[in-house]
mmCIF file as gemmi writes it, N, C-alpha and C atoms, coordinates in Angstrom:
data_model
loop_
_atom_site.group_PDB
_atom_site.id
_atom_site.type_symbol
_atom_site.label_atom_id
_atom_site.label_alt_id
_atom_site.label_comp_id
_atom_site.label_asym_id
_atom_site.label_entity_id
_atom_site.label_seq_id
_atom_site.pdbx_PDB_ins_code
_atom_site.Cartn_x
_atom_site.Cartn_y
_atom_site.Cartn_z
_atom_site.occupancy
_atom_site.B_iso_or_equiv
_atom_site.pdbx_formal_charge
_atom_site.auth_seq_id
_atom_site.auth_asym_id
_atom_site.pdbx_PDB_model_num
ATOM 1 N N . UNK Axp A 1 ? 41.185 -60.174 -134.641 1 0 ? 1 A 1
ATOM 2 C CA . UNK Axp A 1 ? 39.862 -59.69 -134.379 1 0 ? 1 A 1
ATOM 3 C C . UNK Axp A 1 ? 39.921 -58.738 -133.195 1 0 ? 1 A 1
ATOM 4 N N . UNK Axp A 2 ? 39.234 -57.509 -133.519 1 0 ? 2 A 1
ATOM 5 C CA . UNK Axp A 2 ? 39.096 -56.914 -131.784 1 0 ? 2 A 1
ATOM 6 C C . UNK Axp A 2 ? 37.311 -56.136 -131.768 1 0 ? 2 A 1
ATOM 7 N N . UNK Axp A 3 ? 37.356 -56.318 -130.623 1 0 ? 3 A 1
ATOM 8 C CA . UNK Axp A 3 ? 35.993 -55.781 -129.692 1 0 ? 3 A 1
ATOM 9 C C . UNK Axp A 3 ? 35.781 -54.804 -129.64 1 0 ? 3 A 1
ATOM 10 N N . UNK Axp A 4 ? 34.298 -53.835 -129.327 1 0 ? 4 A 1
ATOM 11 C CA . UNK Axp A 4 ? 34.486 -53.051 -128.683 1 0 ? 4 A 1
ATOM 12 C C . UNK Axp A 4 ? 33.512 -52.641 -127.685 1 0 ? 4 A 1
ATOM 13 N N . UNK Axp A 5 ? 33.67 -54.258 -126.901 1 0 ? 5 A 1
ATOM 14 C CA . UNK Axp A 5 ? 32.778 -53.983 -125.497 1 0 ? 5 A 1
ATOM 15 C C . UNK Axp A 5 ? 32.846 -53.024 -124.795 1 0 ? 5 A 1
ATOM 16 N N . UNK Axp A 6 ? 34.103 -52.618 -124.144 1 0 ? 6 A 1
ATOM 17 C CA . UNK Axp A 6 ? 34.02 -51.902 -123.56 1 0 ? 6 A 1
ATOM 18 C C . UNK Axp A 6 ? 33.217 -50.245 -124.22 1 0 ? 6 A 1
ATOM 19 N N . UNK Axp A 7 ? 33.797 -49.944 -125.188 1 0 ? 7 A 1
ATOM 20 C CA . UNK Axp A 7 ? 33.137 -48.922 -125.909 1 0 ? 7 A 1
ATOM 21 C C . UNK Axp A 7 ? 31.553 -48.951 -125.554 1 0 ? 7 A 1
ATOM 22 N N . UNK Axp A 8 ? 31.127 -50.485 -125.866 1 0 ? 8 A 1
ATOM 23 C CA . UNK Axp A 8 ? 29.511 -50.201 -126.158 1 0 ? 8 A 1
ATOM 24 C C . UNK Axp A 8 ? 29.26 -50.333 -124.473 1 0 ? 8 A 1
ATOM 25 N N . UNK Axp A 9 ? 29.606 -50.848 -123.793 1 0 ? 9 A 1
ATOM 26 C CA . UNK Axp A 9 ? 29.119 -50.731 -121.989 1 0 ? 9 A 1
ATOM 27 C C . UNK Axp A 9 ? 29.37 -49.504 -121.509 1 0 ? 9 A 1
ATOM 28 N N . UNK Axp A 10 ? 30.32 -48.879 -122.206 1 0 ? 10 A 1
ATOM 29 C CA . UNK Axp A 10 ? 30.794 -47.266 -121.388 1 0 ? 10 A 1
ATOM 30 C C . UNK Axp A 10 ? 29.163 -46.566 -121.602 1 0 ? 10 A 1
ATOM 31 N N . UNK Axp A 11 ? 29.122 -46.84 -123.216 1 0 ? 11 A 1
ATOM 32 C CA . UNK Axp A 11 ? 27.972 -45.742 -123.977 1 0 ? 11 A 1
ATOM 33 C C . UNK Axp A 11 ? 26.763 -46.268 -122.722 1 0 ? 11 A 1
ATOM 34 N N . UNK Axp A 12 ? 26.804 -47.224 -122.925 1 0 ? 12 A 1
ATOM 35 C CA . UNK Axp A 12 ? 25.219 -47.928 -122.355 1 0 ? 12 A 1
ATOM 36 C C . UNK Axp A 12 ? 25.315 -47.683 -120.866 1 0 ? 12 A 1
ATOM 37 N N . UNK Axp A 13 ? 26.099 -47.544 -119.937 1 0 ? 13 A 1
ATOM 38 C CA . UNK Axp A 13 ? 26.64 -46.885 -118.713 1 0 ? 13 A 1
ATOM 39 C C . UNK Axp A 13 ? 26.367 -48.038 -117.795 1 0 ? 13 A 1
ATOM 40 N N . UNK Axp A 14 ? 26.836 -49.686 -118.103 1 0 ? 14 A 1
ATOM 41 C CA . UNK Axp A 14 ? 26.861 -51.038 -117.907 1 0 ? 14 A 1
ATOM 42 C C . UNK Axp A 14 ? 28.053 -51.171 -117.102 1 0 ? 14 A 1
ATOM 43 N N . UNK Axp A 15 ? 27.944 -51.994 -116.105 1 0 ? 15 A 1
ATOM 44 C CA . UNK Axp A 15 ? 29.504 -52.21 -115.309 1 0 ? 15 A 1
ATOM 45 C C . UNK Axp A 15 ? 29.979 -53.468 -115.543 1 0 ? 15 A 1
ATOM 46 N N . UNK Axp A 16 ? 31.513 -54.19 -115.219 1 0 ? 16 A 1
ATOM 47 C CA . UNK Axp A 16 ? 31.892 -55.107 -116.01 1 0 ? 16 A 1
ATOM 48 C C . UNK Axp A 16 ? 31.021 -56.095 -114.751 1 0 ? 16 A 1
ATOM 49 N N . UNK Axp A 17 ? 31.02 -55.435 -113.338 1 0 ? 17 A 1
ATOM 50 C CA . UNK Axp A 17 ? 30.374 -56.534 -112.849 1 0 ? 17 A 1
ATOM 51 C C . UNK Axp A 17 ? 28.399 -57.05 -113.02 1 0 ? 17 A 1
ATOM 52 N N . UNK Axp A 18 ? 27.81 -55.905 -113.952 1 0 ? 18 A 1
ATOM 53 C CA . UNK Axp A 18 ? 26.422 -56.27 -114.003 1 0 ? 18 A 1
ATOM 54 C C . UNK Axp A 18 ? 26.746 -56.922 -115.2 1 0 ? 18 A 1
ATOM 55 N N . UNK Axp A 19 ? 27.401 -56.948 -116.192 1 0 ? 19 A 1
ATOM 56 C CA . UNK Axp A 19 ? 27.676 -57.894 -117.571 1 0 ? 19 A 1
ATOM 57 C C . UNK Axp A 19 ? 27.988 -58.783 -116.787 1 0 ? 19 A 1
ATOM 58 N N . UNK Axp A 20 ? 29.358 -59.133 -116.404 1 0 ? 20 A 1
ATOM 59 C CA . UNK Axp A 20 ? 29.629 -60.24 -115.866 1 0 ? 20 A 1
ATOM 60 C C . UNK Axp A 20 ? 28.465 -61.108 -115.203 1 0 ? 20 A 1
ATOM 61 N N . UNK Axp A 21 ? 27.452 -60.623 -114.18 1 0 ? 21 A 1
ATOM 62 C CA . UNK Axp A 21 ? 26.454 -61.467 -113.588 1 0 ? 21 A 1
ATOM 63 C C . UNK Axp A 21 ? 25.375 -61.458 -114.464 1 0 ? 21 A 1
ATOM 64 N N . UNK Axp A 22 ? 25.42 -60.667 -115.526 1 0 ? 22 A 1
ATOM 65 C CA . UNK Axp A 22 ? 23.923 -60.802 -116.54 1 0 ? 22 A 1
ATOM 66 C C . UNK Axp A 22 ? 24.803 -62.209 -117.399 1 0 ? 22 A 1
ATOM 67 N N . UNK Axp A 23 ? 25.93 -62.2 -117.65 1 0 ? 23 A 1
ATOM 68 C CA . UNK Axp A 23 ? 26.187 -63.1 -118.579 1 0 ? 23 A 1
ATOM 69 C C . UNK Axp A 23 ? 26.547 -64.44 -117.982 1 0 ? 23 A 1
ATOM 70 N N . UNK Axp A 24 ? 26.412 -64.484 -116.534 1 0 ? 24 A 1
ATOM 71 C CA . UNK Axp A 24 ? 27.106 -65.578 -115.076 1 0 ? 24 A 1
ATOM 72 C C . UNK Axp A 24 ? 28.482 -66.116 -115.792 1 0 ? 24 A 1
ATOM 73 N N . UNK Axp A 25 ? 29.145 -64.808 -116.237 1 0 ? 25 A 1
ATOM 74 C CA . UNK Axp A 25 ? 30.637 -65.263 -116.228 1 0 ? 25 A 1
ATOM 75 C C . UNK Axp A 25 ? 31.067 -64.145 -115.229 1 0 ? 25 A 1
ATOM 76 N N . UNK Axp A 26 ? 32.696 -64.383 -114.784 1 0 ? 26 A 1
ATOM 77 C CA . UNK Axp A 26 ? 33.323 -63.496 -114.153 1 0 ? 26 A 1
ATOM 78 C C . UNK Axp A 26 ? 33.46 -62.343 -114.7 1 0 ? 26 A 1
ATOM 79 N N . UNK Axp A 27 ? 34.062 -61.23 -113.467 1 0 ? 27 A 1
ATOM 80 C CA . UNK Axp A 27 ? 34.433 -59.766 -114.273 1 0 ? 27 A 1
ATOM 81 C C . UNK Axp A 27 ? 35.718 -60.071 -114.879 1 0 ? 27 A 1
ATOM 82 N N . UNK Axp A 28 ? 36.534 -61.072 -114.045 1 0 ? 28 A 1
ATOM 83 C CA . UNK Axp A 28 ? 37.806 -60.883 -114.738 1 0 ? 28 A 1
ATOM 84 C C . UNK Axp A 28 ? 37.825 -61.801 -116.201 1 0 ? 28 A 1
ATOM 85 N N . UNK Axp A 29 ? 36.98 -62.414 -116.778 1 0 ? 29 A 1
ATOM 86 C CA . UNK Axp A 29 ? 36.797 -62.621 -117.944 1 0 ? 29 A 1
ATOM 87 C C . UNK Axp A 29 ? 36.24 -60.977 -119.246 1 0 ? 29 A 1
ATOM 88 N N . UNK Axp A 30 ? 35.523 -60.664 -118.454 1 0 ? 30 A 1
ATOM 89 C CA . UNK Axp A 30 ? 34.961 -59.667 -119.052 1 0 ? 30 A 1
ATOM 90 C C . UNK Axp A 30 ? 35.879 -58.713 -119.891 1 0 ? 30 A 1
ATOM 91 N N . UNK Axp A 31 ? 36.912 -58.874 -118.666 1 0 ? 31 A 1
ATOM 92 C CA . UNK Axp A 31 ? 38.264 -57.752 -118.434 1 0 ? 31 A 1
ATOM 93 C C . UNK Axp A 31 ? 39.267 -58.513 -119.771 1 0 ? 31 A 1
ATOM 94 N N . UNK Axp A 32 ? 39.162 -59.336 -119.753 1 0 ? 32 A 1
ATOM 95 C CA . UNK Axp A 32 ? 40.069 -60.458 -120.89 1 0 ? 32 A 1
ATOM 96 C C . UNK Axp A 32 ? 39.377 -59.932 -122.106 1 0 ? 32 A 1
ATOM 97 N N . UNK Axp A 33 ? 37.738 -60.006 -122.388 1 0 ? 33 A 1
ATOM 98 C CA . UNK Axp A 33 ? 36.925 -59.903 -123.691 1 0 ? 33 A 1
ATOM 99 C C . UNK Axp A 33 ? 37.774 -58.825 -123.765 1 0 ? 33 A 1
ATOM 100 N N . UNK Axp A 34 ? 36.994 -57.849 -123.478 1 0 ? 34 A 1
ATOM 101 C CA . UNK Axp A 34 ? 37.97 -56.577 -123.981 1 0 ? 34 A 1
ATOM 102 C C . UNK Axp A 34 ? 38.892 -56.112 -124.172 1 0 ? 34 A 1
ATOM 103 N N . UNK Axp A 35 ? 39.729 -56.535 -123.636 1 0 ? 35 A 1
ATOM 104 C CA . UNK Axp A 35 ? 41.644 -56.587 -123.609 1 0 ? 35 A 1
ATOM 105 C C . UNK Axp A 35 ? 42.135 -57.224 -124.946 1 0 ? 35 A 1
ATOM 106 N N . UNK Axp A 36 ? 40.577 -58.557 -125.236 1 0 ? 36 A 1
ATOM 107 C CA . UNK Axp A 36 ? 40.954 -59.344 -126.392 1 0 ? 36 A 1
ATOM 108 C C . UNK Axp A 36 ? 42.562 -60.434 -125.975 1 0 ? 36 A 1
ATOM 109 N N . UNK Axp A 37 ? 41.959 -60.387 -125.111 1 0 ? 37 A 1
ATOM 110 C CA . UNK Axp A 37 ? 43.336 -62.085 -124.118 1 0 ? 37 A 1
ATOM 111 C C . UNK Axp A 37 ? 42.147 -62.853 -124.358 1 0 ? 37 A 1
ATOM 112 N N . UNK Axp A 38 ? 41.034 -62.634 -124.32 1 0 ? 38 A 1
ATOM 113 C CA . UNK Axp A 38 ? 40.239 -64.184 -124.603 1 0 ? 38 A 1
ATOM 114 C C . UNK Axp A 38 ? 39.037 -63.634 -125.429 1 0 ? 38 A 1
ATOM 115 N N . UNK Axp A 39 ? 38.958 -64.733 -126.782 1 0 ? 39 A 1
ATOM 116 C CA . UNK Axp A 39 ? 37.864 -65.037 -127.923 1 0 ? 39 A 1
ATOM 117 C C . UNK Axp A 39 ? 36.784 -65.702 -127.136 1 0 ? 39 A 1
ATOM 118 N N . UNK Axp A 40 ? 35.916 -64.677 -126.661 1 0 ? 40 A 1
ATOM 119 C CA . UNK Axp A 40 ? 34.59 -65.768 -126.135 1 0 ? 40 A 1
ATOM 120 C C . UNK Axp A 40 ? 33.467 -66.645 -127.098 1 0 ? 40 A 1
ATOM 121 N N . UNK Axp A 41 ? 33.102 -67.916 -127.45 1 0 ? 41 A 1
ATOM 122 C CA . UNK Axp A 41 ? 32.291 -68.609 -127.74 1 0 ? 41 A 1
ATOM 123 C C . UNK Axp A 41 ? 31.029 -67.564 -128.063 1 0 ? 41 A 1
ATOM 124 N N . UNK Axp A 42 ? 30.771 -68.466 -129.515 1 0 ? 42 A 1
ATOM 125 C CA . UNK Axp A 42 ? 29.31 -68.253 -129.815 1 0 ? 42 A 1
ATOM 126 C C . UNK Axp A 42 ? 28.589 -67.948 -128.883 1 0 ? 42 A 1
ATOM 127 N N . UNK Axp A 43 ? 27.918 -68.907 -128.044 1 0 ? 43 A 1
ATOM 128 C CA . UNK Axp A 43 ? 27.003 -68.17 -126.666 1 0 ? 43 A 1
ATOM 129 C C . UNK Axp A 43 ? 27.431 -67.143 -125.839 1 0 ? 43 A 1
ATOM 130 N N . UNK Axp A 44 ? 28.092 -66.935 -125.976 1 0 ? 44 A 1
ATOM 131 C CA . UNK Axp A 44 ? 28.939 -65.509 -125.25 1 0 ? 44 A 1
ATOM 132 C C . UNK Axp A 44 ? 28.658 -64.632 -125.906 1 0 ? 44 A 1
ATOM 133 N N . UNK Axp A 45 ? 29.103 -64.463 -126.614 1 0 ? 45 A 1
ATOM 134 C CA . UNK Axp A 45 ? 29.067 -63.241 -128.038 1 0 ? 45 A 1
ATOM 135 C C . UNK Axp A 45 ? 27.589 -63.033 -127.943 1 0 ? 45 A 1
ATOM 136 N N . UNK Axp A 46 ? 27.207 -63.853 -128.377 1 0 ? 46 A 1
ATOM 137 C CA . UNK Axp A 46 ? 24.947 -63.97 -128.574 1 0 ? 46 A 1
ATOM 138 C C . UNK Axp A 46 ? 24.691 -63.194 -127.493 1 0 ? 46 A 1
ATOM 139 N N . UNK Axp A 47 ? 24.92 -63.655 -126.069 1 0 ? 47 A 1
ATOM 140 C CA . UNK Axp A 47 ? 24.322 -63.064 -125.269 1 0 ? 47 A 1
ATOM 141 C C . UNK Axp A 47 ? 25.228 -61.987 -124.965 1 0 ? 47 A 1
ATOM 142 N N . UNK Axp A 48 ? 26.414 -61.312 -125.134 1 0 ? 48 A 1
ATOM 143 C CA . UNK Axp A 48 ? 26.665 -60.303 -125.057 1 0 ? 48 A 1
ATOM 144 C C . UNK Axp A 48 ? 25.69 -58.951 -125.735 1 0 ? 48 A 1
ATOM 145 N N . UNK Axp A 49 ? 25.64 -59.536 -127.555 1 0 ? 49 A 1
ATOM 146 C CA . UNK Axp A 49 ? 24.996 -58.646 -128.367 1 0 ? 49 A 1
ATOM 147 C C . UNK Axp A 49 ? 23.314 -59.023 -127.253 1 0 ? 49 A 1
ATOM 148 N N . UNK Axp A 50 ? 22.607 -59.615 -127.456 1 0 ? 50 A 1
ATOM 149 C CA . UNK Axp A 50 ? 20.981 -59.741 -127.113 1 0 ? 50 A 1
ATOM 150 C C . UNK Axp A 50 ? 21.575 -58.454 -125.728 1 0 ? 50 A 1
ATOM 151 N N . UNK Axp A 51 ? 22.395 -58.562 -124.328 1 0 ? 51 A 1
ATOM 152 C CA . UNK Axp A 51 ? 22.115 -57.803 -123.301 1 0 ? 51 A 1
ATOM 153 C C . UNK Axp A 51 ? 22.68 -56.412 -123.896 1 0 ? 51 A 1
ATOM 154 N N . UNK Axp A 52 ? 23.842 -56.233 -124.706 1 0 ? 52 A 1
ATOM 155 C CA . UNK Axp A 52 ? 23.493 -55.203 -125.015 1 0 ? 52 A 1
ATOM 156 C C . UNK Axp A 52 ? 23.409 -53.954 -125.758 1 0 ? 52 A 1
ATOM 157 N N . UNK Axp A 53 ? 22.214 -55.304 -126.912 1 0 ? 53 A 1
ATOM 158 C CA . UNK Axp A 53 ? 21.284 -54.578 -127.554 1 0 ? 53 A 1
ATOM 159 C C . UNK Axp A 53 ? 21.657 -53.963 -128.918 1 0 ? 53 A 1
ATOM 160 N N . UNK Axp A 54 ? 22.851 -54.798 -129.104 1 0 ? 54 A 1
ATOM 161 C CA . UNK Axp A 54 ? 23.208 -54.358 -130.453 1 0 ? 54 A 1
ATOM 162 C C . UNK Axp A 54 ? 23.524 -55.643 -131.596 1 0 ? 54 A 1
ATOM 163 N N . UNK Axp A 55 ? 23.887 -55.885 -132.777 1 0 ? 55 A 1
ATOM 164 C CA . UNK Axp A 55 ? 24.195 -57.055 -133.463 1 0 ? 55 A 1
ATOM 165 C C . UNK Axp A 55 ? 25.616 -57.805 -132.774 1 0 ? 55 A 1
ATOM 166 N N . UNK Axp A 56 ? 26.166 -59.034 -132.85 1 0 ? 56 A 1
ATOM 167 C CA . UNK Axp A 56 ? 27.078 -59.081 -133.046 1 0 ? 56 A 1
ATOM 168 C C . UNK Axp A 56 ? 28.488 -58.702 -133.492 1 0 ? 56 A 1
ATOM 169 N N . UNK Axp A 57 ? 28.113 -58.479 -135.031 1 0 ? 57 A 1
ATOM 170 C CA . UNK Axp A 57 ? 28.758 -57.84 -135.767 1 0 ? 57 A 1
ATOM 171 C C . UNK Axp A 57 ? 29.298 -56.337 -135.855 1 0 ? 57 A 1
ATOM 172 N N . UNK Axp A 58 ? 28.5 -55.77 -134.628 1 0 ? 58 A 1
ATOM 173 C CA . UNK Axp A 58 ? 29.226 -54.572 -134.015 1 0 ? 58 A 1
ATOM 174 C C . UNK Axp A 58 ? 30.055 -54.284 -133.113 1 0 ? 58 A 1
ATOM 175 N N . UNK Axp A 59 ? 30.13 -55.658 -132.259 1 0 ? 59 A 1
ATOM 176 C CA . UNK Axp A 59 ? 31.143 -55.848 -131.053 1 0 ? 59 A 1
ATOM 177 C C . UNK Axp A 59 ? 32.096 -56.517 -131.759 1 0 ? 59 A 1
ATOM 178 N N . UNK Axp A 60 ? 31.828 -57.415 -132.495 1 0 ? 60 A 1
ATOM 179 C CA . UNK Axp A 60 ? 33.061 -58.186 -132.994 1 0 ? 60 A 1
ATOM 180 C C . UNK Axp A 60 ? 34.041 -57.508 -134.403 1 0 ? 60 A 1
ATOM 181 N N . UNK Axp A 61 ? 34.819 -57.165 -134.416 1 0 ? 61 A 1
ATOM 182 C CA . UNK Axp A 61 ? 35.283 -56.724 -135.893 1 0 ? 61 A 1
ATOM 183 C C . UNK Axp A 61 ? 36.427 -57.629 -136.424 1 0 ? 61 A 1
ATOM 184 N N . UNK Axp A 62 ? 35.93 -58.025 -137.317 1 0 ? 62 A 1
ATOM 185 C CA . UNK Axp A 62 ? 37.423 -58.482 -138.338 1 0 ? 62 A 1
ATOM 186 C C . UNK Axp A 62 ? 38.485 -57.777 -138.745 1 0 ? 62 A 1
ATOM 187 N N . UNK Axp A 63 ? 39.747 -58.038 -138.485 1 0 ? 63 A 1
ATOM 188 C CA . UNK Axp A 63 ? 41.002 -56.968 -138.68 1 0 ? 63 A 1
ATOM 189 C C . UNK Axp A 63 ? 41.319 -57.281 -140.029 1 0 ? 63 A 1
ATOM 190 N N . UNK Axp A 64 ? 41.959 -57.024 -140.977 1 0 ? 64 A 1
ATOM 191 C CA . UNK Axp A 64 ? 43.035 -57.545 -142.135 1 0 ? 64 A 1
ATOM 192 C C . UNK Axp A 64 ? 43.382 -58.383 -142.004 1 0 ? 64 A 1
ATOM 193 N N . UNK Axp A 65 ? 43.991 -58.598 -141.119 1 0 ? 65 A 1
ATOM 194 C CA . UNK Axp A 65 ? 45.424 -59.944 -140.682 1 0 ? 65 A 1
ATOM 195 C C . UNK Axp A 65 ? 44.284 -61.346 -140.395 1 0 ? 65 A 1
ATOM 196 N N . UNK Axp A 66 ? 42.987 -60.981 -140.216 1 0 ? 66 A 1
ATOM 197 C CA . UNK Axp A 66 ? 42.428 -61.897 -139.979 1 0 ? 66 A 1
ATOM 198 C C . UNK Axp A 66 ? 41.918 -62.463 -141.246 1 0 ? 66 A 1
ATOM 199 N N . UNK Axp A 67 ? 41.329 -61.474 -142.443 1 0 ? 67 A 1
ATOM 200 C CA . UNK Axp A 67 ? 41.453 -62.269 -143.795 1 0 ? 67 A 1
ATOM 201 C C . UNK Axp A 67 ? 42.612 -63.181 -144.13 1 0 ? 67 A 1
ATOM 202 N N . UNK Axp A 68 ? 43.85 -62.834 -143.698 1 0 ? 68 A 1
ATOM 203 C CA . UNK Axp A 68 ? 45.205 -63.092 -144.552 1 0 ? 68 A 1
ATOM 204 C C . UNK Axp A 68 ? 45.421 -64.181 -144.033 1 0 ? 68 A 1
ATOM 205 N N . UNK Axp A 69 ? 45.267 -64.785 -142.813 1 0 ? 69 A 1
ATOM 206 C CA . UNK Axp A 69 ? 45.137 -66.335 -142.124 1 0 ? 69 A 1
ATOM 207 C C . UNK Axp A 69 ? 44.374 -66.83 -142.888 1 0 ? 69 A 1
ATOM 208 N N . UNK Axp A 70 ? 43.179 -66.732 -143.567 1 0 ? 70 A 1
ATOM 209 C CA . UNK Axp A 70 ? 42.42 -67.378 -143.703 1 0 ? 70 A 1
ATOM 210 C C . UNK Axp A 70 ? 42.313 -67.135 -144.992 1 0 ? 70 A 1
ATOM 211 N N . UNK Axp A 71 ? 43.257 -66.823 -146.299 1 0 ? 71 A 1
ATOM 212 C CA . UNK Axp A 71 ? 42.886 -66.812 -147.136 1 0 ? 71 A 1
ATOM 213 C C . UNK Axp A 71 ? 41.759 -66.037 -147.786 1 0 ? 71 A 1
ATOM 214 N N . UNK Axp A 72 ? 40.834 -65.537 -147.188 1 0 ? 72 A 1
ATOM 215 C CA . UNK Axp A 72 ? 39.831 -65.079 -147.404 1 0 ? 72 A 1
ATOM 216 C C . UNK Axp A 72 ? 40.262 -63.621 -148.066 1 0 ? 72 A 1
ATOM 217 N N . UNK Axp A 73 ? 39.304 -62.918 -148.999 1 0 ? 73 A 1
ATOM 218 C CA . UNK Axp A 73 ? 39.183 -61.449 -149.73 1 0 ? 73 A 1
ATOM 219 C C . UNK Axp A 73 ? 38.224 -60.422 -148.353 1 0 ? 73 A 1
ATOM 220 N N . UNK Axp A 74 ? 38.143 -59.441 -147.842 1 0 ? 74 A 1
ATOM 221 C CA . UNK Axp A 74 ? 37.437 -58.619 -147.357 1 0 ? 74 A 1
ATOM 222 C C . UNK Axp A 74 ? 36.449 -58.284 -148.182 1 0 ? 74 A 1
C-alpha cells in the first residue's frame, strides 16, 4: 500500500507539524505515514482524510502486490 500525504499537505500548504498537532500524534510519525515505515489505524486515516478534506481512498492506494497477498482480483 502507499500514501500520498505528503502530496496532498504540500497541495493544501499543511506542515507535518500542524497535522501532527491537528491529529495529537507526533511529526516524526507523520514522517513514517509518508515514508510508509508505518500503516496508521483506522482513526488515523479518518482523521487524516476529515482534516484534509479529501476521502480516504485518495490518500490510501492499493498496490498489486497487495491484491496478490490477499488473494483478492483488482
Amino acid at each position: 500500500m502507499k500514501n500520498c500525504v505528503k502530496k496532498i499537505r504540500d497541495k493544501k500548504n499543511i506542515s507535518i507539524s500542524e497535522l501532527a498537532e491537528k491529529l495529537q500524534i507526533g511529526t516524526q510519525k507523520i514522517l513514517e505515514i509518508e515514508n510508509n515505515i508505518f500503516m496508521p489505524d483506522a482513526i488515523i486515516a479518518l482523521k487524516l482524510a476529515k482534516y484534509l478534506q479529501v476521502k480516504v481512498q485518495e490518500i490510501f492506494l492499493l498496490e498489486e502486490s497487495d491484491y496478490l497477498e490477499t488473494n483478492l482480483e483488482m
